[in-house]
mmCIF file as gemmi writes it, N, C-alpha and C atoms, coordinates in Angstrom:
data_model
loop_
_atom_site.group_PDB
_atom_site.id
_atom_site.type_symbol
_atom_site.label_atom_id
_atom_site.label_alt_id
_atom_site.label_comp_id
_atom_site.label_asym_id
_atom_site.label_entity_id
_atom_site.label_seq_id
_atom_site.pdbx_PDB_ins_code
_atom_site.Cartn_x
_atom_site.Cartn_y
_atom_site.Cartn_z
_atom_site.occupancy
_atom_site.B_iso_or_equiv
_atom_site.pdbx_formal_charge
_atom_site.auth_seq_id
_atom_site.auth_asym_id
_atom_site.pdbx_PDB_model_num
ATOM 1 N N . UNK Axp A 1 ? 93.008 89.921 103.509 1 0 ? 1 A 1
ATOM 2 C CA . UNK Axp A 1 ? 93.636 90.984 104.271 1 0 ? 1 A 1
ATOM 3 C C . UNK Axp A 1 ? 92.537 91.831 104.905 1 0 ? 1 A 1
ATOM 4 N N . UNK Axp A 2 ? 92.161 91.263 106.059 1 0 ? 2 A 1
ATOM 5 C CA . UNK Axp A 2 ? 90.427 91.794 106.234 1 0 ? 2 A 1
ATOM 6 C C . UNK Axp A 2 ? 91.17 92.132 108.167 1 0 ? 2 A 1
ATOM 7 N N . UNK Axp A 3 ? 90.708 93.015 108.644 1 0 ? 3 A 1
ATOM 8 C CA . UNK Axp A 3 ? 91.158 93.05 110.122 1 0 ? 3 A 1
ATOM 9 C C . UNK Axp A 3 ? 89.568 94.46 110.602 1 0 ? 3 A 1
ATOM 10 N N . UNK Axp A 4 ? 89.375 94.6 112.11 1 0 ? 4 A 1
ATOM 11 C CA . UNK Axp A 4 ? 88.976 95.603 112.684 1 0 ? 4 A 1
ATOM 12 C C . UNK Axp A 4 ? 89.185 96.972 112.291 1 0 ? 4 A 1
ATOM 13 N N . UNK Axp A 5 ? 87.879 97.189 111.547 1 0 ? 5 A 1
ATOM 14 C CA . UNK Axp A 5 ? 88.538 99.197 111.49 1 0 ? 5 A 1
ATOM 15 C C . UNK Axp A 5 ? 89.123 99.231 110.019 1 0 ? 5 A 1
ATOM 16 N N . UNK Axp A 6 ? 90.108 98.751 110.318 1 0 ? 6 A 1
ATOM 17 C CA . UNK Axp A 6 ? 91.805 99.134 109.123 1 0 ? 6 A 1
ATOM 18 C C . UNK Axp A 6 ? 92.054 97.552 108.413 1 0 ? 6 A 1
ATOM 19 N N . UNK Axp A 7 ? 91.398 97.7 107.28 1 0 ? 7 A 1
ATOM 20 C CA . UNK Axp A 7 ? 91.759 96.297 106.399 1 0 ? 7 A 1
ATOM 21 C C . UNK Axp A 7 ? 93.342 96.266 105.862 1 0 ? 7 A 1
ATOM 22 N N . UNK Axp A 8 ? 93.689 95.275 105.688 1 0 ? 8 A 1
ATOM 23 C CA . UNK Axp A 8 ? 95.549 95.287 104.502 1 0 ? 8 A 1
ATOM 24 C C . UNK Axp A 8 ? 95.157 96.264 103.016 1 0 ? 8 A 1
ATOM 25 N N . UNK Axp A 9 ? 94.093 96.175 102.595 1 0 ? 9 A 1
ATOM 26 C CA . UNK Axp A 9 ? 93.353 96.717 101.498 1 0 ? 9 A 1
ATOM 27 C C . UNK Axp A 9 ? 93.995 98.158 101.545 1 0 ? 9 A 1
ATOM 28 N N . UNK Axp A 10 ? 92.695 98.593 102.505 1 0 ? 10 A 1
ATOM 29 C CA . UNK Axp A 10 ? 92.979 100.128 102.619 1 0 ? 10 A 1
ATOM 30 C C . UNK Axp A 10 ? 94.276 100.657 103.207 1 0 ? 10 A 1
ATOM 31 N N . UNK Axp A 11 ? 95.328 99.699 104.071 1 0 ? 11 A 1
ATOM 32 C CA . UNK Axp A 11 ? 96.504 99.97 104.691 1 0 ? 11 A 1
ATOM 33 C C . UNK Axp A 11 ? 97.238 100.338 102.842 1 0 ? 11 A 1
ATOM 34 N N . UNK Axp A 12 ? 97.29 99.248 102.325 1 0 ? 12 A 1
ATOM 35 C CA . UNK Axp A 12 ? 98.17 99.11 101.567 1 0 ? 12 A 1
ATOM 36 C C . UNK Axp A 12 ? 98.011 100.588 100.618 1 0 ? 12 A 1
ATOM 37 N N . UNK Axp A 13 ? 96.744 101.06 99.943 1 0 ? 13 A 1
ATOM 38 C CA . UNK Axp A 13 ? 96.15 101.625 99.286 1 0 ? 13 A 1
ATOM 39 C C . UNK Axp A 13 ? 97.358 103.405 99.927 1 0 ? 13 A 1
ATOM 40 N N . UNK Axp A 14 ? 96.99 103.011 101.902 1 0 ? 14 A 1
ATOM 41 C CA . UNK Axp A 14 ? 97.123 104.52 102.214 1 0 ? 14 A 1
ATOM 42 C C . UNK Axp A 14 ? 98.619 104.89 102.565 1 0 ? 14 A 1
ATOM 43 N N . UNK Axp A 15 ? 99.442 103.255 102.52 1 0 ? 15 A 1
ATOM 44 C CA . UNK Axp A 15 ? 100.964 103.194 102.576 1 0 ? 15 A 1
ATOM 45 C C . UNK Axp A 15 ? 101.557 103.794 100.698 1 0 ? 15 A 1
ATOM 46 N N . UNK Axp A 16 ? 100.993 103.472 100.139 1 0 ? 16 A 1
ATOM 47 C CA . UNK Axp A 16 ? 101.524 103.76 98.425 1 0 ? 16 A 1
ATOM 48 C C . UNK Axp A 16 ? 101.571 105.402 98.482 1 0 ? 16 A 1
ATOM 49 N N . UNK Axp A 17 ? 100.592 106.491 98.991 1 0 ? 17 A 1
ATOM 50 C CA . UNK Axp A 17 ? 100.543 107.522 99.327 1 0 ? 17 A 1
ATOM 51 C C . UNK Axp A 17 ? 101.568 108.702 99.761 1 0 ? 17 A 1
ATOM 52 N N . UNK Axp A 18 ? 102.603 107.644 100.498 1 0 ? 18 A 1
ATOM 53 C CA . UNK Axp A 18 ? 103.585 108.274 101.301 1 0 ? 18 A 1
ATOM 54 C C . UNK Axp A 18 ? 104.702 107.606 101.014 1 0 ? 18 A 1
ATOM 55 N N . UNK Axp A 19 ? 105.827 108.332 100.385 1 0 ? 19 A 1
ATOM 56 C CA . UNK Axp A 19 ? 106.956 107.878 100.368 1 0 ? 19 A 1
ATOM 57 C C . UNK Axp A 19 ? 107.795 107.248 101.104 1 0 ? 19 A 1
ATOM 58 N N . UNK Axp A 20 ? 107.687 108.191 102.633 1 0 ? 20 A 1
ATOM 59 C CA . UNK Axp A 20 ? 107.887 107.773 103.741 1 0 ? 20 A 1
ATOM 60 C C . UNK Axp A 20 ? 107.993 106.404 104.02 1 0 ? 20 A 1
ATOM 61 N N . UNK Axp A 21 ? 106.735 105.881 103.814 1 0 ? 21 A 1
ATOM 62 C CA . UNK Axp A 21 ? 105.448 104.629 104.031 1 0 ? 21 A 1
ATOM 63 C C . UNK Axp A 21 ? 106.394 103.363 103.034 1 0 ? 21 A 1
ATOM 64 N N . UNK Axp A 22 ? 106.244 103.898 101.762 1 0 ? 22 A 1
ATOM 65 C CA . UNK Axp A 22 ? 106.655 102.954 101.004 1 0 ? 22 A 1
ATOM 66 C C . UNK Axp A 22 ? 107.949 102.381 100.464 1 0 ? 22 A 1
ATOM 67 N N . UNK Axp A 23 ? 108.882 103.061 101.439 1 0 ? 23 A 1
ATOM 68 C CA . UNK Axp A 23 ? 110.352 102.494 102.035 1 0 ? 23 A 1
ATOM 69 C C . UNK Axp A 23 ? 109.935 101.47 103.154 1 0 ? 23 A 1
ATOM 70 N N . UNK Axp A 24 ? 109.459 101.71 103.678 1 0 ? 24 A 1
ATOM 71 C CA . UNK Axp A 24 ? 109.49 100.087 104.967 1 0 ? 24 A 1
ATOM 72 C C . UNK Axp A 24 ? 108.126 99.221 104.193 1 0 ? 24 A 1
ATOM 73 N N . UNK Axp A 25 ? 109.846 97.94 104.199 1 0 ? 25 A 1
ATOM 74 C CA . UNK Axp A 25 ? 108.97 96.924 103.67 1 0 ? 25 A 1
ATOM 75 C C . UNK Axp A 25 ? 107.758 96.542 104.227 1 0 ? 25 A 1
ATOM 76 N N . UNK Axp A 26 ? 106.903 95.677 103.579 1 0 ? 26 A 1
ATOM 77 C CA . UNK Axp A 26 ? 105.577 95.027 103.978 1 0 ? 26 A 1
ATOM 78 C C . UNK Axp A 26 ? 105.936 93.295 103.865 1 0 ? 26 A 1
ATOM 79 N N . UNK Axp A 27 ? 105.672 92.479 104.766 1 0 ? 27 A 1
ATOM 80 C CA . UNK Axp A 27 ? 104.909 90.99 104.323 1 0 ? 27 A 1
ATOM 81 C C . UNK Axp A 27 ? 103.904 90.549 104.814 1 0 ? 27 A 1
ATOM 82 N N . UNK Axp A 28 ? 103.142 90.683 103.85 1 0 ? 28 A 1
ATOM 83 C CA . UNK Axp A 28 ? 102.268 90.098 104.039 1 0 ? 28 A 1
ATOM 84 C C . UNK Axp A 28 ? 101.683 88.376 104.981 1 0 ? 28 A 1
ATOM 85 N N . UNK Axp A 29 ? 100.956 88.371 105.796 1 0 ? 29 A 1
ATOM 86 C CA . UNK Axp A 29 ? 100.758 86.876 106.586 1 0 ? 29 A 1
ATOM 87 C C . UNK Axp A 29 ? 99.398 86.415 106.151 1 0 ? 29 A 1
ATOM 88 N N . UNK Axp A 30 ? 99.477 85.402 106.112 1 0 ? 30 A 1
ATOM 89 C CA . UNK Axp A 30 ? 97.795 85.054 105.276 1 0 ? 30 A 1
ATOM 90 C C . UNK Axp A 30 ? 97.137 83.63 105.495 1 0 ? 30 A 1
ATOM 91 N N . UNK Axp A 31 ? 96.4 83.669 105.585 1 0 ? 31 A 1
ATOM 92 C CA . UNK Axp A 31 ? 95.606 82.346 105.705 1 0 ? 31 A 1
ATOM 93 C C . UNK Axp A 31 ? 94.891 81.843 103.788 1 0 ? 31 A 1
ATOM 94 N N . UNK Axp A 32 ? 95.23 82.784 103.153 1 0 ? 32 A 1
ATOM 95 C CA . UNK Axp A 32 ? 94.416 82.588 102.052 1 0 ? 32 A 1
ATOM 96 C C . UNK Axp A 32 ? 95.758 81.83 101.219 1 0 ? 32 A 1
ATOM 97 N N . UNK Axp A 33 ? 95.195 80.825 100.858 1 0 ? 33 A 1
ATOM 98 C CA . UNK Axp A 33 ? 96.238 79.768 99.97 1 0 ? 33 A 1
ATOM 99 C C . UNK Axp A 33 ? 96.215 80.153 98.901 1 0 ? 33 A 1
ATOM 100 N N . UNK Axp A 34 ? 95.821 80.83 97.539 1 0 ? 34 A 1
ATOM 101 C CA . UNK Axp A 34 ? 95.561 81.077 96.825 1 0 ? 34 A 1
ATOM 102 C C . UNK Axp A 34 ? 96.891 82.52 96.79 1 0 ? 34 A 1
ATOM 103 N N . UNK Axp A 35 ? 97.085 82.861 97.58 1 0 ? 35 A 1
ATOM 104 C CA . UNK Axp A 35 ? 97.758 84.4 97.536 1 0 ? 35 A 1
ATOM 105 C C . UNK Axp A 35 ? 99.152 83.866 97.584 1 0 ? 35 A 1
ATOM 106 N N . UNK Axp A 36 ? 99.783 84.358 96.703 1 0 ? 36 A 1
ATOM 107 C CA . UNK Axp A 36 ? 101.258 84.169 96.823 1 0 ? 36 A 1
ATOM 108 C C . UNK Axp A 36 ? 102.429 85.248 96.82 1 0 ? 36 A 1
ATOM 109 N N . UNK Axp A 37 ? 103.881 85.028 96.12 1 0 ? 37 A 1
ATOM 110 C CA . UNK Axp A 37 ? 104.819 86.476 96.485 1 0 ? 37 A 1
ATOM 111 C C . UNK Axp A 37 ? 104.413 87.731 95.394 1 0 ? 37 A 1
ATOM 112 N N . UNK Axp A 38 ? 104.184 87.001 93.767 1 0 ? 38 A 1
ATOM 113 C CA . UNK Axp A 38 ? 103.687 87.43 92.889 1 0 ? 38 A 1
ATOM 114 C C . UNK Axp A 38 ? 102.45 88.512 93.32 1 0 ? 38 A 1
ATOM 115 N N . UNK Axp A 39 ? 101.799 88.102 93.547 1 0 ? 39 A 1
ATOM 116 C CA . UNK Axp A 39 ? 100.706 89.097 94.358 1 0 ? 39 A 1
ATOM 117 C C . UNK Axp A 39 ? 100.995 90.01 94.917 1 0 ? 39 A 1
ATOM 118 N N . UNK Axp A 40 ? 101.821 89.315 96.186 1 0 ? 40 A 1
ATOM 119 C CA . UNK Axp A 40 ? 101.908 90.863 97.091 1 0 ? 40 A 1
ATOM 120 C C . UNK Axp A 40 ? 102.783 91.676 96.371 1 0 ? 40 A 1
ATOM 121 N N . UNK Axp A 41 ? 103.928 91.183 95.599 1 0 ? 41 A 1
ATOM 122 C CA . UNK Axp A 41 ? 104.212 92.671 94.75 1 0 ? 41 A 1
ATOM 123 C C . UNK Axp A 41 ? 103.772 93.327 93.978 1 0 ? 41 A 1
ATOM 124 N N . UNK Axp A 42 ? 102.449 92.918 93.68 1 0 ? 42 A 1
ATOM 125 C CA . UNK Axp A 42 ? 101.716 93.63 92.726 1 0 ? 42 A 1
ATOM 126 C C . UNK Axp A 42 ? 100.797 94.842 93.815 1 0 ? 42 A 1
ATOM 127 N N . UNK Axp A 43 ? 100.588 94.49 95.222 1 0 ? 43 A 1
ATOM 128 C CA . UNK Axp A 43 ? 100.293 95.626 96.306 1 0 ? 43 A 1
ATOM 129 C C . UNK Axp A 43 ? 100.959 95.986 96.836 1 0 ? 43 A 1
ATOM 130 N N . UNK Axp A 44 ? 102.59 96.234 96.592 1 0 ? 44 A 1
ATOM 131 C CA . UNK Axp A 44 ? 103.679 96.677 96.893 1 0 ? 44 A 1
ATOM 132 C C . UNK Axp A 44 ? 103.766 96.045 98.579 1 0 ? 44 A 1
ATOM 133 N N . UNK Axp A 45 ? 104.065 94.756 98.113 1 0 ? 45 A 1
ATOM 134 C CA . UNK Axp A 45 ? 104.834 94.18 99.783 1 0 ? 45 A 1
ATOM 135 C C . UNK Axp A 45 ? 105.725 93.131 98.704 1 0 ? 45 A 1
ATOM 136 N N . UNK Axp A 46 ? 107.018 93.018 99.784 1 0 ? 46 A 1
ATOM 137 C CA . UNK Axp A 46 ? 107.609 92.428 99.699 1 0 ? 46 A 1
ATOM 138 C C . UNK Axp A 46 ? 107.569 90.918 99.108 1 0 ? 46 A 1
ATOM 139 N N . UNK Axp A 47 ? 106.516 90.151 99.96 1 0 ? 47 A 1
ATOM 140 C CA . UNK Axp A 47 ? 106.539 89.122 100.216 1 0 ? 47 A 1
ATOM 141 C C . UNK Axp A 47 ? 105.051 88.775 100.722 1 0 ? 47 A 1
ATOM 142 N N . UNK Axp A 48 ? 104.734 87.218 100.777 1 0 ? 48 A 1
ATOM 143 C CA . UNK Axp A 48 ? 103.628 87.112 101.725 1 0 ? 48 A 1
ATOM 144 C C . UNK Axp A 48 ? 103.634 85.531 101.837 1 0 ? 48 A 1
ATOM 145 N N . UNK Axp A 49 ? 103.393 85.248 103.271 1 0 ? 49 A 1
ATOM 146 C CA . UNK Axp A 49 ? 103.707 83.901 104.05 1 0 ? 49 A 1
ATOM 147 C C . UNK Axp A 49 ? 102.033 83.467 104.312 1 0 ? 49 A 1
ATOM 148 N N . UNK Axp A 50 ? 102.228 81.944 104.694 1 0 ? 50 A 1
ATOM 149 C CA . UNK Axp A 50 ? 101.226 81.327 104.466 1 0 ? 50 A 1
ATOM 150 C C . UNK Axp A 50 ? 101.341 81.094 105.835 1 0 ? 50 A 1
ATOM 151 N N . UNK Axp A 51 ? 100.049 81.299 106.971 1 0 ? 51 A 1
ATOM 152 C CA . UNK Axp A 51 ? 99.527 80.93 108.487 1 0 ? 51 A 1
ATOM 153 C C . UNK Axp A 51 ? 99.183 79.225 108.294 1 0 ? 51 A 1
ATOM 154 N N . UNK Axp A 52 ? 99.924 78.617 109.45 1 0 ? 52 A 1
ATOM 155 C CA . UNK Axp A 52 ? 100.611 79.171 110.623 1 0 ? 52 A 1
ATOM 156 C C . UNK Axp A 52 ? 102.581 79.238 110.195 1 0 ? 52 A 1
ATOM 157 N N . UNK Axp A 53 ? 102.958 80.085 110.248 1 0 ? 53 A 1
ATOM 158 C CA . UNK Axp A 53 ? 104.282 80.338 109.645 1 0 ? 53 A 1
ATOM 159 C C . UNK Axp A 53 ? 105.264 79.803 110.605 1 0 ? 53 A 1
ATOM 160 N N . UNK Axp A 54 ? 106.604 79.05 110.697 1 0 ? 54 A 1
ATOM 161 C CA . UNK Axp A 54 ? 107.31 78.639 111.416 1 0 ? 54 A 1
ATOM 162 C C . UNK Axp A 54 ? 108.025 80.14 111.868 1 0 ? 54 A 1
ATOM 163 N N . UNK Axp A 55 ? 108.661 79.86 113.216 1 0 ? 55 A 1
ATOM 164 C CA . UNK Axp A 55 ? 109.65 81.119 112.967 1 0 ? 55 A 1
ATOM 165 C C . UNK Axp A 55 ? 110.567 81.222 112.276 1 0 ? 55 A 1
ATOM 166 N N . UNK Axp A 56 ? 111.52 80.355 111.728 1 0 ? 56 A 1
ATOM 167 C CA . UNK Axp A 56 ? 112.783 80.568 111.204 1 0 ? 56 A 1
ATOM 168 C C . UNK Axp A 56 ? 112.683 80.879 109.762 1 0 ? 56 A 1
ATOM 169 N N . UNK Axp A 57 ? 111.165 80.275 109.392 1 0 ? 57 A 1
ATOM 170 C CA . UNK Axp A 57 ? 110.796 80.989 107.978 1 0 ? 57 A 1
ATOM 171 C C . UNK Axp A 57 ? 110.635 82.2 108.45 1 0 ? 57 A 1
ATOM 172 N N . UNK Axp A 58 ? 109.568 83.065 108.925 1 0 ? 58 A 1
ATOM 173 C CA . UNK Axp A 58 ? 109.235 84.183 109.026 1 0 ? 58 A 1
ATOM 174 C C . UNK Axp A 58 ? 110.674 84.846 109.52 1 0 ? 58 A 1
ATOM 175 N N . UNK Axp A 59 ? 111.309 84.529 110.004 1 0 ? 59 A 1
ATOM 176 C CA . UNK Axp A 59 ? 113.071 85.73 110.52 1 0 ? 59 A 1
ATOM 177 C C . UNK Axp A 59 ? 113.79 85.489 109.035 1 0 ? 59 A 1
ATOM 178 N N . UNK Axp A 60 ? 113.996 84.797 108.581 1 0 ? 60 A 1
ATOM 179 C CA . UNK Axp A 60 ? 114.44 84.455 107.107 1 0 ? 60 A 1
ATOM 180 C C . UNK Axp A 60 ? 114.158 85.404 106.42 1 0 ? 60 A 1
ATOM 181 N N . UNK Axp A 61 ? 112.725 85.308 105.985 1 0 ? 61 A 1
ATOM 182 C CA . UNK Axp A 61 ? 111.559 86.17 105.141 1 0 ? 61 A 1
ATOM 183 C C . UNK Axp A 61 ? 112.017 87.716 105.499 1 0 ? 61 A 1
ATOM 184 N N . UNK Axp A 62 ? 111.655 88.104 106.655 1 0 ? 62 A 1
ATOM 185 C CA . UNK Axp A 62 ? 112.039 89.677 107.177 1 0 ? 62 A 1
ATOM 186 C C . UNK Axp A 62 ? 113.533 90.274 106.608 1 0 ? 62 A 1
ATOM 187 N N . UNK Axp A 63 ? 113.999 88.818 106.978 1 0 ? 63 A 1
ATOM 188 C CA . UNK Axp A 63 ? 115.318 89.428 106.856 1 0 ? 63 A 1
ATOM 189 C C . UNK Axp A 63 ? 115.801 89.558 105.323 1 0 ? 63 A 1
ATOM 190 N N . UNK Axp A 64 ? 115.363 89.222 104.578 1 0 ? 64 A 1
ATOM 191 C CA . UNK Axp A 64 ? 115.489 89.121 103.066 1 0 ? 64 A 1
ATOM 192 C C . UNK Axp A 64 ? 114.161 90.366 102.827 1 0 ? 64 A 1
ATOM 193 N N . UNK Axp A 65 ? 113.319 90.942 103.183 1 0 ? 65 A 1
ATOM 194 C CA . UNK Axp A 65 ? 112.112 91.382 103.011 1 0 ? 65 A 1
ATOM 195 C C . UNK Axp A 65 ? 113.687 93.109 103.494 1 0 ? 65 A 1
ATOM 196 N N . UNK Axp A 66 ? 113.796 93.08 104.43 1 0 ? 66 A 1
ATOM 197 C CA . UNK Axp A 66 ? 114.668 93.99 105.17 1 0 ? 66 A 1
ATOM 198 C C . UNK Axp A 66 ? 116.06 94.434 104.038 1 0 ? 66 A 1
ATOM 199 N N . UNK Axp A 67 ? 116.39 93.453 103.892 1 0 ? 67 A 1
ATOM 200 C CA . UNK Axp A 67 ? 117.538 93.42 102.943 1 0 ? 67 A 1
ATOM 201 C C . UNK Axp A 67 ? 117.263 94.24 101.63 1 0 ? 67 A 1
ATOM 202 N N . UNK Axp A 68 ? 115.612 94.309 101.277 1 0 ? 68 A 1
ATOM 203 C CA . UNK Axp A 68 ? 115.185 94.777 99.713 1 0 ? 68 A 1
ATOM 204 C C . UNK Axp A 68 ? 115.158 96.417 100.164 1 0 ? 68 A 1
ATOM 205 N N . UNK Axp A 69 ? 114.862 96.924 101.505 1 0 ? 69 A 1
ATOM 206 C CA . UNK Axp A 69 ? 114.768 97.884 101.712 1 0 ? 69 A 1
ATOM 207 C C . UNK Axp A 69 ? 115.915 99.11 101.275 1 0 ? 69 A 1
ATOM 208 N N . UNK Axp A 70 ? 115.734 100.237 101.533 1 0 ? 70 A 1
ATOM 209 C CA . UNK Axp A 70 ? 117.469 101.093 101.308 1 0 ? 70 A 1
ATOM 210 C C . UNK Axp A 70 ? 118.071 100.774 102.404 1 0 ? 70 A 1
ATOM 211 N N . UNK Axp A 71 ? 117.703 100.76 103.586 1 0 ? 71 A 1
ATOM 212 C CA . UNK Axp A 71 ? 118.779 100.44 104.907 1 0 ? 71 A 1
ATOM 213 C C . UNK Axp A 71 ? 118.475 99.668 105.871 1 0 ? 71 A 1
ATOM 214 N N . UNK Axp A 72 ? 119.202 98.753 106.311 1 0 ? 72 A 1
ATOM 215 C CA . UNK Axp A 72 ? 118.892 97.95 107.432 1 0 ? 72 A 1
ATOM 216 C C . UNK Axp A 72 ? 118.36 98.766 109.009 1 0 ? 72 A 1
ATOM 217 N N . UNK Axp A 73 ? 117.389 98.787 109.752 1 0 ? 73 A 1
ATOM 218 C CA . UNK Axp A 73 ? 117.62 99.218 111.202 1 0 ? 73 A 1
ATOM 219 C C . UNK Axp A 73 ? 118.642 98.543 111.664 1 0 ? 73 A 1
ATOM 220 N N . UNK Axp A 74 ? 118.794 98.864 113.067 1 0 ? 74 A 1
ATOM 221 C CA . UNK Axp A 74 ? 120.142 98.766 113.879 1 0 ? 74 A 1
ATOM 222 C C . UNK Axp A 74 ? 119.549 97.296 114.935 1 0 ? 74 A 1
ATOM 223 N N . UNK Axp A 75 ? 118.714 97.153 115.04 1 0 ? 75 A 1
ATOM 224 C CA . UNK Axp A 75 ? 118.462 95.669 115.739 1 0 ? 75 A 1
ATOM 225 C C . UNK Axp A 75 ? 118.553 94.725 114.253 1 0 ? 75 A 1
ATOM 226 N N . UNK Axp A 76 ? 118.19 95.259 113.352 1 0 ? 76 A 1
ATOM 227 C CA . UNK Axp A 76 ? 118.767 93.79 112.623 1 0 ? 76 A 1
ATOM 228 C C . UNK Axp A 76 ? 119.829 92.908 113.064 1 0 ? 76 A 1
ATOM 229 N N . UNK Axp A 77 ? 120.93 93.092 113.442 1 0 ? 77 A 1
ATOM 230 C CA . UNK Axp A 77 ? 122.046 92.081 113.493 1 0 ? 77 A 1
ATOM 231 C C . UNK Axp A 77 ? 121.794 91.419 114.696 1 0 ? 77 A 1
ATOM 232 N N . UNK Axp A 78 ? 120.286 91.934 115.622 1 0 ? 78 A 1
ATOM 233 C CA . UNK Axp A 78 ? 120.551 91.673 116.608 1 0 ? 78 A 1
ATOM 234 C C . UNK Axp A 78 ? 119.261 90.033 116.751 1 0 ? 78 A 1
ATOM 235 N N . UNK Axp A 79 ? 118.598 90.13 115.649 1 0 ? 79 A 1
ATOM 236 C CA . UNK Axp A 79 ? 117.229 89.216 115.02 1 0 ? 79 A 1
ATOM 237 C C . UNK Axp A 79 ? 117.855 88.138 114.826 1 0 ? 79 A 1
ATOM 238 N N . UNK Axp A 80 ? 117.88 86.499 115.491 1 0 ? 80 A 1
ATOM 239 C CA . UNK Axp A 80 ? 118.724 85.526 115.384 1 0 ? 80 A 1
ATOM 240 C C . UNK Axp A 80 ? 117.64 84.31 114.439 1 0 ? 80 A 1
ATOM 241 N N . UNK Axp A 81 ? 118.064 83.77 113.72 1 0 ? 81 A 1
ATOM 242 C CA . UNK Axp A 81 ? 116.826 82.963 113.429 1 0 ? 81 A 1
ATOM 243 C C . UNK Axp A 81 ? 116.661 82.057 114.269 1 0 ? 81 A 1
């Protein structure tokens, strides 16, 4: 979870912070094979998918990732797989 500037590390670290923050789910996307769902709930995300991800997995995933949340947004119904 390594990016420009702002790693998943320190995101995750500065999302736990804020309540706000830690109502909208996270999934994690990853190239690292080794990382699985177990994991990311241990850094409070939902979920985490393995690159290169199909779409109908990843709209699946969200949408079950979305579902764990307290409330759906209003384009959900509108996200087709």
């Amino acid at each position: 979870m390594s990016g420009p500037g702002q790693d998943g590390w320190n995101f995750m670290r500065w999302r736990a912070q804020s309540a706000s923050l830690t109502a909208i789910p996270v999934l994690i996307l990853t190239t690292v094979r080794s990382a699985n769902g177990e994991w990311a709930t241990t850094l409070g995300a939902c979920n985490c998918l393995h690159k290169p991800i199909a779409v109908d997995l990843f709209l699946a995933e969200l949408r079950r990732c979305l579902s764990l949340s307290a409330g759906l947004p209003a384009w959900y119904t509108h996200v087709r797989p």
